[in-house]
Structure formats: C-alpha cells, structure tokens
N, C-alpha and C positions, 0 to 999 in steps of 0.2 A: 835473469836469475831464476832456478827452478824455484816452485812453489816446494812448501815443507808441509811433510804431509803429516797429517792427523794420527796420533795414537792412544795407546791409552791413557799415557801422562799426562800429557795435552788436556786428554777429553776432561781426569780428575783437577786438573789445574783450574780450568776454565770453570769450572762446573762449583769449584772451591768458591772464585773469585762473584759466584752468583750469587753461593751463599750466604755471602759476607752484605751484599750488596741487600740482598732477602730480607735480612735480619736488622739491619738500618730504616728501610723502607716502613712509611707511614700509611698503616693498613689498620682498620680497624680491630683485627686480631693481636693486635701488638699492642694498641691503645688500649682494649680491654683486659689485659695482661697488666699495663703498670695501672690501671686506676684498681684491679684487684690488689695489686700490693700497697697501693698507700692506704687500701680501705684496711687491710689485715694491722698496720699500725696503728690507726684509729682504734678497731676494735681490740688490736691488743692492751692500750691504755685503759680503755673500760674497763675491760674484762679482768685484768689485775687489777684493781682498783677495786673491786666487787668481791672478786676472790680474797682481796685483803680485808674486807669487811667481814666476809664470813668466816675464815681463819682467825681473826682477832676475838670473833665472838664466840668460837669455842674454844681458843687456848688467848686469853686475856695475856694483853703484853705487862700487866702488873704482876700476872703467874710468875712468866716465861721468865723475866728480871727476880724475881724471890727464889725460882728454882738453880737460874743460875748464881746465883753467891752461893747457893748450898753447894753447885759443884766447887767452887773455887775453895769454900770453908771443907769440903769433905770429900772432895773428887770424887772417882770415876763411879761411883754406888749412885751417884745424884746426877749421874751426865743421861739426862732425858729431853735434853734442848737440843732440838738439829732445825737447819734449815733447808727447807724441803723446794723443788719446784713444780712438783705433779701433786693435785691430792685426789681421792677418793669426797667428789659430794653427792650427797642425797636429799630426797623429797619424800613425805610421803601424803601425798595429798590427792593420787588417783586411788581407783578403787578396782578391784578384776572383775571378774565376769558375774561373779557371786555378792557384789557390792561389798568383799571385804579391803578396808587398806591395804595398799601393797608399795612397796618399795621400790623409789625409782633413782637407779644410782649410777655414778660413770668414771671412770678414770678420766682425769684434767690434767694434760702435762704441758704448761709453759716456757718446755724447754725450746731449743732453737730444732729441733729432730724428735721432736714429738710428737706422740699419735693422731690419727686426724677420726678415729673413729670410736674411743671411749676403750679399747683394749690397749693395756700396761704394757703388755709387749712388743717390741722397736719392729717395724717393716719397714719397708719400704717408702712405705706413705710419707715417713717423719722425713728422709731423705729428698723425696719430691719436692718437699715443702720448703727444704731448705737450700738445695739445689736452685730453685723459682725465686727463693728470696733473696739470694746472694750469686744473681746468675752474673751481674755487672763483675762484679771482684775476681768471681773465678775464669770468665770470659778473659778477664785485663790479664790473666796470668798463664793467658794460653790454653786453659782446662774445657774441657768440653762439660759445660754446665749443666745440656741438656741431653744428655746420657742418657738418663732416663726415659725419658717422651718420648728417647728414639728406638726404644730399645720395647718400648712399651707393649706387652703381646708374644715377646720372646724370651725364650729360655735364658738360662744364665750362661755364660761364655767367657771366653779367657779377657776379649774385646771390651767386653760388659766390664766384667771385676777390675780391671787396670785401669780403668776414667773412673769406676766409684771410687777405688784406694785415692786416688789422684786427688778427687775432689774432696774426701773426709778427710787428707792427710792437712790441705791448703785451711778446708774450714779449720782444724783442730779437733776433732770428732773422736774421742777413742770408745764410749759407751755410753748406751743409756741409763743403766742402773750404777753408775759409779762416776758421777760429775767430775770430783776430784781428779779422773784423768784426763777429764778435756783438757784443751787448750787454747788459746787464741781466741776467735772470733767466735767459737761455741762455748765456751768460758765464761766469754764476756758475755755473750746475748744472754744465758740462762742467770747469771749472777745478777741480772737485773728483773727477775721474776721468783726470786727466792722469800720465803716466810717463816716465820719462829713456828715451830709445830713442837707438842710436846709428846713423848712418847718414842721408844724405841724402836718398835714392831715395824713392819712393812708399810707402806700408805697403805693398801688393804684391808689390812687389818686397826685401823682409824678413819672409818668413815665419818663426814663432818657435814654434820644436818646444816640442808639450808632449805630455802622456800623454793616450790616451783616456780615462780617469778624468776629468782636468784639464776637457779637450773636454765629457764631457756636462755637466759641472755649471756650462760658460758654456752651453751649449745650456740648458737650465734657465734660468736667468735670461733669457735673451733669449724665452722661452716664457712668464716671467712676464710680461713687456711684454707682448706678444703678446695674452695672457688680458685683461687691462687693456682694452687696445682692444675687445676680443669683448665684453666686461660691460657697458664703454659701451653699445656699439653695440644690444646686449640693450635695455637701461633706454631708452636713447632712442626707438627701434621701437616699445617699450608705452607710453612716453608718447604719442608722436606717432599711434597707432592708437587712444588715446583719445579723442586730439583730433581727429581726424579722424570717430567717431563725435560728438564732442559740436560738428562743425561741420554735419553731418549734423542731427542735432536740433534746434539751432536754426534752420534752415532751412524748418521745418515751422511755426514761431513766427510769430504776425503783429505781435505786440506785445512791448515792451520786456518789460515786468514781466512776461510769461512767463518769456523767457532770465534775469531775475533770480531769478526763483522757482526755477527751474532750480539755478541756482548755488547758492543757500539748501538746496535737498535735497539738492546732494551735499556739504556743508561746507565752501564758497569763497565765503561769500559777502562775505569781509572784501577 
C-alpha cells in the first residue's frame, strides 16, 4: 500500500493535535497559571470587603436608605443613589520633593474587564484578565481563549478582531462605562462587586479618601490580576514555542505516518 504523503493539512492537523495535548500537560507554567487565579479570588474577597469598608464610610448606608425614600417620596430631583463597581480612592499621607502633602489616587474597577493599571479607560489589559479568568468556559465552547497571549506584539487584524468579538460576545461583554448592557457571565461577575455611592457625577469626579494602608492592599489585588495575565501569557509562549518547533519538524517529514509516529513518541497520539 503506497505511503500518504505529508502536506500541509496534515502538517496543521498533527501540529493542532499537539496542541491540545501542550495545553493538558503538567508543567510548571500551567501550575503557575491556576495557582495565579485561585490567588486573584482570594484577593478578590479581601479587597471587596475593604473597598466596602471604605465606601460605607464616606457614603453611610443610613445616608444612602434616607436618600432613597426621598427618591421614592419625590423622584427623579433626589435620584443620587447609584451602584457603582469602579471607584476613585485616595491617600494623602506622602509628601513631594518639597515635604508638602500630596495626593495619591487611582482608579479601582471590580469589574470582570477591568483595568489592571489605575487608568478608567478599557484596553486591553481588562480583556487579558478576563480571557485568563474564564479560559476553561470559553475553551469548552470552542473559542480561542488565548487570543490574546497569541497575538501579543502584533498589530491588530481581521484574525485578531473575530476571536475577540467571539470571546466578548460568549462572556456577555458589551462596555465598560455602561454595566447595564452586559450580560451573562460579565453581568453577573460585576453584580457581585457593586456599592451604594452617592452622587451623580462621574467616579472622578467623587474621590473617596482612605488610608494608605487601605491604598496598598487594593494595589495588591489589582497586582493579583495583573500576575494572572503574566502566568498566562508565560504558559501560552511555551506552548506556542513548542508548537512552533514541532511545525518545524514536521516540515522535514515526507510522509503521513512519519508526523504520526512523531506524535506516538511524544505521548499524543490519542
């Protein structure tokens, strides 16, 4: 029976079947990856937990309840109770160069695509985060979770934009400055980091003092996210540099049941 020779289906097939195999496989870059994300729930518990301390203590839940019956007695002139999941906190407890006080402040967003750097403005980063967090769910649903990590270094593309849509359409993702049109699973994860804030204005424009203590230890949490994304991005790079030798290899291949044999020695051949 002739041998079936090697092409480039083949080569993508085989090279597919590694990657699967890659991404199973118990390597230290992959163990550092989940102990990053069960550490990012831990610290997420604190760090809400902290952020509700200091929200309660400049808008008092005995306020927020007297403000609201004013709405309900007098609508929409007294609607100044919203529930918020990003806020503006500050310290002012360093000093500059001149030993005067100075103000040390950061945007905190608890959402599930939330910034990982103290800037109100959505990139990239909030997607990283949440792409890493929910790679299991979107993986189970065929999406390429890890879009990102792969992508990391390059331009934007048509390739690019059709696995982000994919992946914000499955989370429920529609913006960061307007909750209300999430849905689903970004819905639900932000609904459970929401707080009584009083005030209409932008979170910006309501900074809400706390101590520098307070301060490092959301800095901490938002550095667990942060780690999250880097462990990814670690695991994906070692997958992806394997597969990139094992596309190398097969390239050298003239026939099938080489690349198969291939797969047989390195334990993928199921």
């Amino acid at each position: 029976m002739a041998k079936i020779r090697m092409n480039t289906e083949f080569r993508n097939k085989l090279s597919n079947r590694y990657k699967e195999f890659a991404e199973q496989e118990n390597t230290q870059e992959r163990e550092a990856y989940l102990l990053a994300r069960e550490n990012v729930n831990e610290q997420y518990k604190s760090a809400f937990e902290l952020a509700k301390q200091i929200v309660e203590r400049a808008y008092p839940p005995e306020d927020v309840k007297v403000l609201r019956h004013f709405k309900s007695k007098y609508g929409s002139p007294c609607d100044v109770v919203a529930k918020d999941k990003c806020f503006y906190f500050a310290h002012s407890e360093d000093v500059d160069e001149d030993n005067n006080q100075k103000e040390t402040s950061s945007h905190f967003d608890f959402g599930l695509y939330g910034n990982l750097n103290g800037n109100e403005y959505s990139s990239d980063d909030g997607r990283k985060f949440a792409y890493a967090y929910y790679r299991d769910e979107l993986k189970a649903k065929g999406l390429n979770a890890d879009i990102l990590a792969e992508q990391e270094g390059k331009n934007d593309n048509p390739y690019k934009t059709k696995h982000i849509e994919q992946n914000d359409k499955e989370l429920g993702y529609r913006s960061s400055y307007h909750s209300d049109n999430n849905t689903g699973i970004t819905r639900d994860y932000n609904s459970h980091f929401e707080l009584d804030v009083i005030g209409t204005s932008h979170c910006r424009s309501r900074t809400i003092a706390c101590t520098k203590n307070e301060y490092e230890q959301l800095e901490q949490w938002r550095m667990a996210k942060a780690n999250l994304v880097a462990k990814h991005q670690t695991w994906v790079d070692t997958i992806t540099s394997q597969c990139n030798e094992i596309k190398t290899g097969l390239k050298a291949y003239k026939f099938l049941s080489e690349g198969i044999e291939l797969m047989e020695n390195l334990g993928c051949s199921n």
